[in-house]
C-alpha positions in Angstrom: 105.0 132.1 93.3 102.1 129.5 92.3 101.6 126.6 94.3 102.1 123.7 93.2 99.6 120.5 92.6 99.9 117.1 92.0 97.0 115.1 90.3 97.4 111.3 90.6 94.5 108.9 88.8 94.9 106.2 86.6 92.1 107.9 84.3 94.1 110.4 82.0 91.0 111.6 81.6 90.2 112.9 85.1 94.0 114.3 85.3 93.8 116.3 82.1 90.3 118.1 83.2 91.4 118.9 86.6 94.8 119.6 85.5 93.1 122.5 83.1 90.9 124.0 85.8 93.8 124.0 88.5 96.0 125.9 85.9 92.9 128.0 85.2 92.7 129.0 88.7 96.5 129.7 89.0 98.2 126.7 90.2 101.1 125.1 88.4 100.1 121.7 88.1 101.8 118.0 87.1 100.4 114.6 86.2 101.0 110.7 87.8 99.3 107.7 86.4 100.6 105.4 89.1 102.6 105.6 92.2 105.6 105.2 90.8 105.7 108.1 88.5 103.8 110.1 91.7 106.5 109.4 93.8 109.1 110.6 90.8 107.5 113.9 90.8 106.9 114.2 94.6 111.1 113.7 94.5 112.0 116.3 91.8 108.9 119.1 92.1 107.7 118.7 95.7 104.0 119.7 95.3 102.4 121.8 97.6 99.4 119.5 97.3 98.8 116.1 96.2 95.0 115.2 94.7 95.6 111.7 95.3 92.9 108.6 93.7 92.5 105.9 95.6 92.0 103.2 93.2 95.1 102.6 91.2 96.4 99.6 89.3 100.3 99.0 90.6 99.8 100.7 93.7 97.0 102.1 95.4 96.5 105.7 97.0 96.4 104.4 100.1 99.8 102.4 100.2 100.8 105.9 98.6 99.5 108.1 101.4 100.8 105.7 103.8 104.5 105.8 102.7 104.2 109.5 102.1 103.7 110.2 105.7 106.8 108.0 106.6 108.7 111.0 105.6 106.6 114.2 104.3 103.5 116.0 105.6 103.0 117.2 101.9 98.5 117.9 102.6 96.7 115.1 100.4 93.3 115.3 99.4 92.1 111.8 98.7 89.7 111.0 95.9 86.9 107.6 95.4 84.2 106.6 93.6 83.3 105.3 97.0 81.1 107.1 99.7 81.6 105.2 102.7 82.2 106.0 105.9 84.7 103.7 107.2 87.0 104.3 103.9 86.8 107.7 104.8 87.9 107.0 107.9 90.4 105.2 106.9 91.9 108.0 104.9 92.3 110.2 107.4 93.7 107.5 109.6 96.1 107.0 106.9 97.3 111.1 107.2 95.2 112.1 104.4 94.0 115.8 104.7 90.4 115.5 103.3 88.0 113.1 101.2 86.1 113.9 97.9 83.9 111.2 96.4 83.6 111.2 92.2 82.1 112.3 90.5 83.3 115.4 92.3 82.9 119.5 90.4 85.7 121.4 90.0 84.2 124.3 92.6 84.2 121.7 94.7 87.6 120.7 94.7 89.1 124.3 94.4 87.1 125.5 97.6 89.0 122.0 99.6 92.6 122.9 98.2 91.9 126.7 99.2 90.6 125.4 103.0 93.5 122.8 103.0 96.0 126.1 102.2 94.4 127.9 104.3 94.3 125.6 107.2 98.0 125.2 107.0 99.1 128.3 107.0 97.0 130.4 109.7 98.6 128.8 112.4 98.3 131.1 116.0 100.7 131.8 117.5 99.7 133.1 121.5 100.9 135.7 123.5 102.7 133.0 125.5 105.8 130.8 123.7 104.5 127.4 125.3 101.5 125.6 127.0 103.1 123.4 129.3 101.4 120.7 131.9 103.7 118.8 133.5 106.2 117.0 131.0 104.0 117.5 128.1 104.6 120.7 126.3 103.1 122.8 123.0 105.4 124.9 121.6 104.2 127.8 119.9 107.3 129.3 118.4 108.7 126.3 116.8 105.4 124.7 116.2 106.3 121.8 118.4 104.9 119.4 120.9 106.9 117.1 123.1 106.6 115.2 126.1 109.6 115.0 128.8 111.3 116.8 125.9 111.0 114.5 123.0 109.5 115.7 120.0 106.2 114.1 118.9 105.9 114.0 115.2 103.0 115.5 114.1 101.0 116.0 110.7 100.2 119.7 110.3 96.6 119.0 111.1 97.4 117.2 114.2 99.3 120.0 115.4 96.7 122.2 114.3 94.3 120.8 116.5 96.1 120.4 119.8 97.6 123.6 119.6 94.1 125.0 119.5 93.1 123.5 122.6 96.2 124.5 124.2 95.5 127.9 123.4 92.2 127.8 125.0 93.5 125.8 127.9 91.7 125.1 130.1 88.3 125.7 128.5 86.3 123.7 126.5 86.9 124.3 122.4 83.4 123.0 120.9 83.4 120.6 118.0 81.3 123.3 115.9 84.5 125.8 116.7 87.3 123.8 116.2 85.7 122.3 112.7 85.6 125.8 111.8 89.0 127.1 112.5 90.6 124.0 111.7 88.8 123.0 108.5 86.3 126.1 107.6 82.9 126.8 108.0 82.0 124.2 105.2 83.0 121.8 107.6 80.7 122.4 110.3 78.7 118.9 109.6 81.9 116.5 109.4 82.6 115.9 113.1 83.6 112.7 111.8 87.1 114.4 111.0 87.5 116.0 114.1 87.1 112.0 115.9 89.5 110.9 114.1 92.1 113.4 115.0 91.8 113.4 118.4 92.0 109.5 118.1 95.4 110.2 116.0 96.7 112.5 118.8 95.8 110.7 121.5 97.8 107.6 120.8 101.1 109.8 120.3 100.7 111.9 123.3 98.7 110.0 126.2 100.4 107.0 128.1 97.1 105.4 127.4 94.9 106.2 125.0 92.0 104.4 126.3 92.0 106.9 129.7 93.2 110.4 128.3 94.9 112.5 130.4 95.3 115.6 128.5 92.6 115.4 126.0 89.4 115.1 127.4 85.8 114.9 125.9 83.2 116.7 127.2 80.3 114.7 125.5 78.2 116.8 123.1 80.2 119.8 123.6 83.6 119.5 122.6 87.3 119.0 124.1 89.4 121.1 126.2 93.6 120.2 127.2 94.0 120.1 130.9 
């Protein structure tokens, strides 16, 4: 079955070119000028993917992504004319799954929506069912963390991430190898995104994110879950 993607920009333009080379490639595509009409196809075609502009006249991609996460985990790739840092960062603070600045080339895009799919779906699973320390607990088999033994709602990235250090619990996971089983070797260079989801994680899972008690930094190295 094809996998489905979503292209949202108010230029028709941009959604009619990518639209052609996303269909080219083998994905079933659909179209949104605006949030509204997004979130009318999200409802009745649940995408796989969402290629999601940020500048938009009614409302914006990131009030979009933002109420998206309230109740899907649908993987969002985020699109601007701006490259900045701190809008980046706000992306992925938002729950976006990666940023692409325009004018971007259709390569481009297709090897981020392959690393986004494939990032999603090679989830480990280890020998053991559970990492547990204490009350705080990664579950494997249901793909599940929870602390005195309430879930913790996580995106799929964030559960990506500490389930990789629970795995290698208690050793140090370097930033060079979690960006590249996480996000893929052409993320090697965009520790950036790894900050930012250990920030994310940290203020769901530690009592205060300030003084981490189960993710800790070793500087320049990495991370490791004690």
């Amino acid at each position: 079955m094809r996998k489905k993607i979503l292209v949202v920009d108010d230029d028709l333009s941009i959604i009619k070119f990518t639209r052609a080379n996303l269909e080219a490639n083998g994905y079933e595509t659909y179209g949104a000028a605006d949030g509204t009409q997004a979130f009318q196809v999200i409802e009745e075609q649940l995408p796989d993917l969402i290629v999601l502009d940020i500048m938009m006249p009614d409302v914006d991609g990131y009030e979009i992504v933002r109420k998206l996460r309230e109740w899907s985990q649908i993987p969002v790739i985020m699109l601007s004319a701006l490259d900045d840092e701190k809008d980046k960062v706000l992306c992925l603070n938002l729950g976006a799954d990666d940023y692409l600045c325009k004018p971007f080339g259709i390569d481009e895009l297709l090897a981020r929506i392959e690393a986004v799919f494939r990032r999603t779906k090679n989830t480990t699973i280890s020998s053991n069912p559970a990492f547990t320390s204490g009350d705080f607990e990664v579950n494997f088999v249901a793909r599940q963390v929870t602390i005195n033994g309430h879930e913790i709602k996580l995106t799929v990235k964030e559960y990506l991430v500490v389930s990789t250090l629970a795995l290698a619990s208690p050793k140090i996971v370097t930033f060079l190898s979690m960006l590249q089983d996480i996000w893929g070797p052409e993320y090697t260079d965009e520790k950036q995104y790894l900050h930012v989801f250990i920030m994310r994680l940290r203020k769901k899972i530690e009592e205060d994110p300030q003084k981490p008690q189960h993710i800790i930094s070793e500087r320049g190295v990495g991370y490791r879950l004690i």
